[in-house]
C-alpha positions, 0 to 999 in steps of 0.5 A: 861105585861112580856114578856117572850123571848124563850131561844135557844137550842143549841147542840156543837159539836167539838171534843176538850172538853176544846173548848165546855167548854169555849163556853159553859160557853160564850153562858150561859151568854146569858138569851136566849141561853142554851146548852143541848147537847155536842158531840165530833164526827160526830156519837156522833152528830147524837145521841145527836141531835135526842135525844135533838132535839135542835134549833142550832147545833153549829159545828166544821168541824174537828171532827176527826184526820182521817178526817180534814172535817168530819163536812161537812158530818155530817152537809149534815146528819142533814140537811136532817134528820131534815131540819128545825134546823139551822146548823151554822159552827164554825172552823178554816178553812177559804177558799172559797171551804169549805164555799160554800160547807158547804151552799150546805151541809145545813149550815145557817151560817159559822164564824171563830174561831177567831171571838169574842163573840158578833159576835158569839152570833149575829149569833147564834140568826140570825140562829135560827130566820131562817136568815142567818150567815156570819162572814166578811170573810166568806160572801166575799167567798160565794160573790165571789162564786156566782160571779164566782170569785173563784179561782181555787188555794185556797191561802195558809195560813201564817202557811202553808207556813211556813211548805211548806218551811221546807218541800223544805228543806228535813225536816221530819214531827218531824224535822219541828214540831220542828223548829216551835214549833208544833207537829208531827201531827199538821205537817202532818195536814199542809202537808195534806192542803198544797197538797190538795191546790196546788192539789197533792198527794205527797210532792215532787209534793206540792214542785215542784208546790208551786216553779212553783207558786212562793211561795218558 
């Protein structure tokens, strides 16, 4: 007798159109994973998923260059609206904060980029069967969540403190894209994190503060 594995359905959203091509042609390497619908943006994700109604959405928490957590507003969105789908985080952002906060948003699992094919493809599977899906990193976070273990300064990246250095210096945004081979606007993102951790709102502040904490 033949038995016939239901194949997963599978929305991407993330708002690089190279990245949903690659995971695309990944994910349809698997006979149980199929993708039905792609979306760059969070309004682009509430159209796609009602209209597909797919198992999975699989999902960045950048989706825009105003909005470096867009993703958490979207997956609090179709988690209400359709609360039996599996909501599974895929980004580069990695801090305790963001992962607890995407559980509270309704997300069933949450991975790193940076994770290789067989860990994403294992964790899509565990979040359509309704479990749920941690990469290592992230599952110590939600553990030190609900330890109480958290800290209140989140730890800032190798990156990160590349630019905050150059910031100490006086360098302009185009001046430390320069130096580190990156753009403008990727500068301005790293300036954004670096005061959103150190919890300030204006550059001089993050310098003042990271010295205070040793970082430069």
């Amino acid at each position: 007798m033949t038995v016939t594995t239901a194949v997963v359905r599978i929305v991407l959203v993330d708002d690089h159109a190279i990245l949903r091509d690659g995971l695309k042609s990944v994910l349809e390497r698997e006979s149980d994973l199929t993708v039905v619908g792609e979306a760059s943006s969070r309004g682009e994700g509430l159209e796609v998923v009602e209209r597909v109604k797919p198992d999975i959405v699989l999902m960045d928490l950048k989706l825009s260059a105003s909005s470096d957590y867009e993703g958490l507003a979207l997956c609090a969105q179709l988690s209400g609206a359709h609360p039996g789908i599996g909501l599974l985080v895929l980004t580069t952002f990695l801090d305790d904060r963001l992962v607890v906060e995407a559980v509270h948003a309704g997300a069933r699992g949450y991975v790193v980029k940076d994770v290789d094919t067989t860990e994403l493809v294992r964790a899509i599977r565990a979040v359509s069967r309704g479990e749920s899906a941690f990469d290592s990193r992230s599952a110590s976070a939600v553990i030190r969540s609900l330890n109480g273990q958290g800290s209140t300064i989140e730890r800032l990246t190798d990156r990160e403190l590349e630019v905050l250095r150059l910031l100490a210096t006086g360098l302009s945004n185009n001046k430390i894209g320069t130096k580190l081979f990156i753009s403008a606007t990727t500068v301005k993102f790293h300036v954004s994190n670096i005061m959103r951790k150190l919890g300030v709102s204006r550059r001089a502040e993050a310098v003042y503060a990271a010295s205070k904490q040793g970082l430069i």
